[in-house]
N, C-alpha and C positions, 0 to 999 in steps of 0.2 A: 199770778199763781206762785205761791212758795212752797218748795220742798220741804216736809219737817220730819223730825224723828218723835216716832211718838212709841210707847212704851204698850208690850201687847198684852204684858200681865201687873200686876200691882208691884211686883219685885223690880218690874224693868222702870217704871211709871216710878217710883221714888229715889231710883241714882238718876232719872234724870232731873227730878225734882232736887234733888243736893248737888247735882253738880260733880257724880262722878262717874258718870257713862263718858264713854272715850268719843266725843259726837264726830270729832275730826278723824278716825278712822270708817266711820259710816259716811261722811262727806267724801272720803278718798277713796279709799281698799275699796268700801261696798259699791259705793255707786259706780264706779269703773268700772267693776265684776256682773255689775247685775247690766249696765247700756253693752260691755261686750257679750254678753250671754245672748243678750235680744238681736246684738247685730248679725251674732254667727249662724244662730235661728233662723234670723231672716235669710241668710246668705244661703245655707246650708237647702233651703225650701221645705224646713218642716210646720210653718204652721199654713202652705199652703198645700201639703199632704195630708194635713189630719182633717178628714172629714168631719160629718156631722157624728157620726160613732167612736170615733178616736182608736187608736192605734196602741198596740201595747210595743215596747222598747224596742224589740227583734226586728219587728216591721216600720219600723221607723227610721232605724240602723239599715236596713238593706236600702229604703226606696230614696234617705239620703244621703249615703255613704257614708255614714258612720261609723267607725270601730265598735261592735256590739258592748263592749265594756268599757266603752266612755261616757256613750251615749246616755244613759241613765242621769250622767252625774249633770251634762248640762241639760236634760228635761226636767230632773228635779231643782236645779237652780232656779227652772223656768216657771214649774210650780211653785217655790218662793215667794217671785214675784211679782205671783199672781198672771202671768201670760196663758198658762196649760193649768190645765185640773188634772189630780189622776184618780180616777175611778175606778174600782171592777179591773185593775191590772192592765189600766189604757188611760193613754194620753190623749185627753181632748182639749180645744180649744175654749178660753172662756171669750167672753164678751167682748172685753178688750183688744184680746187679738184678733179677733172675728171681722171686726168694725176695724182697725186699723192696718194692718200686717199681711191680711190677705191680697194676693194681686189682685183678685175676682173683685172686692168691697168696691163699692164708690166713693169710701171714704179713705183707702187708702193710705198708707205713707211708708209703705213699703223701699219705694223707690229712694228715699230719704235716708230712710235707715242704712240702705244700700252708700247712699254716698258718703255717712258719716265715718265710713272706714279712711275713705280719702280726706274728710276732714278733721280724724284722728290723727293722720299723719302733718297734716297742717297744725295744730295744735304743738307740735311737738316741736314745732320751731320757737313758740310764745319765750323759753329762756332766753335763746341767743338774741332776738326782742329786744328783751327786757334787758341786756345786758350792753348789745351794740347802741340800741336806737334804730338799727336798721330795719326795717320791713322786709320781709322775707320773700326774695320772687323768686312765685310759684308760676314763670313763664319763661323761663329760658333752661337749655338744656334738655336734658331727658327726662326731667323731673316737672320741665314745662311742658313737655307732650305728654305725658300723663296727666299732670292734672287738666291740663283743658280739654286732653279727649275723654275723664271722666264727668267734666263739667258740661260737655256738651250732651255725653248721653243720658246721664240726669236730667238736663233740659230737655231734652226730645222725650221722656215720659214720664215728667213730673209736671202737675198741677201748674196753668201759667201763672199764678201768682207766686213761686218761686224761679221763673225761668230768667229773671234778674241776674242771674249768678253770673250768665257768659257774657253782660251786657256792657261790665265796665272791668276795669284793672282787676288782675288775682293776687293778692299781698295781703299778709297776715302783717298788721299795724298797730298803731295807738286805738282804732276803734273797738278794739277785741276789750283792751282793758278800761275803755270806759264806758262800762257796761253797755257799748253796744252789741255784744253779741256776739257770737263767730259770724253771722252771715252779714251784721255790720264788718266786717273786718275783709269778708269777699267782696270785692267788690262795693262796699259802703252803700248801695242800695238795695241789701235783701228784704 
């Protein structure tokens, strides 16, 4: 699967066709705005508040602690995204979210998205990486009791085919950048 930028109107569909839509701020800015929008979503527990009727702004701010005048800004981000629809002055869930995000789904990966805040923080070491050679341990100090006590309760309710994570070394490495992955870089058997 590849991510691609694709143009929604015929104006957007011809700078990318010449070559002068800014793609590397949609690789950067956007995707980073729109993966934290979905993580704080997840976190915050609105898309397993919104029922099958959907919730308008007010009731979504009280039942997830949100500043009633903020809240808008990241459920419309989230209808961007395509995660929420707004209808009729309410936020409902679409498909997507429904089938993925929810804790109730069986398809779940809520839990995940959950721990990508801890593995945003692991990313953030990738310069001094690239810079030392060194691999980054993420198991000594206080900074190794955090992540391995995030590591472990990710594994206690995520799907056992990612419960690999607690199984071998935590170090952000050379496998990160050779396109294995970040969960090649935990541990080298995600």
């Amino acid at each position: 699967m590849k991510l691609a930028v694709k143009g929604e109107n015929p104006l957007e569909a011809a700078a990318l066709a010449l070559g002068i839509a800014p793609l590397t701020l949609v690789d950067t800015h956007m995707a980073f705005l729109r993966a934290r929008a979905i993580m704080v979503a997840t976190r915050l527990g609105i898309f397993d508040a919104l029922g099958v009727a959907g919730l308008a702004a007010d009731e979504l701010s009280a039942r997830c602690g949100m500043a009633p005048g903020a809240a808008p800004k990241l459920l419309n981000a989230l209808v961007a995204s395509g995660y929420l629809r707004f209808r009729d002055g309410r936020y409902q869930l679409t498909r997507i979210s429904r089938k993925w995000l929810r804790a109730d789904s069986p398809y779940s990966v809520r839990d995940k998205v959950l721990f990508e805040f801890f593995e945003w923080s692991m990313v953030e070491g990738m310069e001094d990486f690239v810079r030392s050679g060194r691999a980054q341990n993420l198991q000594s100090g206080a900074l190794g009791s955090a992540v391995m006590g995030a590591a472990v309760v990710f594994a206690a309710h995520a799907p056992a085919r990612v419960r690999a994570i607690v199984d071998g070394p935590v170090h952000v490495g050379p496998a990160l950048l050779e396109g294995g992955g970040m969960g090649a870089g935990v541990g080298g058997r995600f």
